[in-house]
N, C-alpha and C positions, 0 to 999 in steps of 0.2 A: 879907559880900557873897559869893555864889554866884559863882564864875566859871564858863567852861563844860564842865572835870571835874566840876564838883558837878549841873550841866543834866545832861549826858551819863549820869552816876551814876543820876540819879532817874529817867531817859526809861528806861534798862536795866531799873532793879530796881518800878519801878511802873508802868509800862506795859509793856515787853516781856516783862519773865517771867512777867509774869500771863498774858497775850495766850495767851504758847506753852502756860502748862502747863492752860488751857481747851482750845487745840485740841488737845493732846494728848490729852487725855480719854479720847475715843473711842477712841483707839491703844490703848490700856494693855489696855480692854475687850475687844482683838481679839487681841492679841498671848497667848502663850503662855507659860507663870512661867517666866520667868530664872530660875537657877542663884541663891542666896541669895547665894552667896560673890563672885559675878561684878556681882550690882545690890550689894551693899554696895559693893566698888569703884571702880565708874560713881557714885554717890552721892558720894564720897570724893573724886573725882576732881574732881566740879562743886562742892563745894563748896570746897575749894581754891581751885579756878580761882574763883568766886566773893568768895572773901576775899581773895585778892591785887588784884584788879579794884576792891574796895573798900579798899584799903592804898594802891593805888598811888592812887586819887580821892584819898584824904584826904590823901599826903603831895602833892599838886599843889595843892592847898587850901589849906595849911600848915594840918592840922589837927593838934596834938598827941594822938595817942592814949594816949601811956604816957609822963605826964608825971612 
């Protein structure tokens, strides 16, 4: 049974990140090439913050990941 970290979880990662990174689109095309070293870190960063956001769902879930 989903409780509402796993709702919450799926409304983030399947409708909201899609959402942003279409209207971002346009952005990327206008903006001007970041530094390599500085988007790898921005990259590093969100994805981070993305895997704990999905650590912390699953342990409110009781989902065993590394049984």
């Amino acid at each position: 049974m989903i409780g509402p970290a796993g709702y919450a979880h799926l409304l983030l990662f399947g409708i909201l990140i899609p959402i942003a990174a279409i209207r971002s689109r346009g952005l990327l095309d206008r903006m001007a090439m970041t530094p390599r070293r500085r988007y790898f870190i921005s990259i590093m960063l969100q994805v981070s913050a993305l895997a704990i956001v999905s650590l912390a769902t699953a342990r409110a879930e009781h989902i065993a990941l590394f049984p």
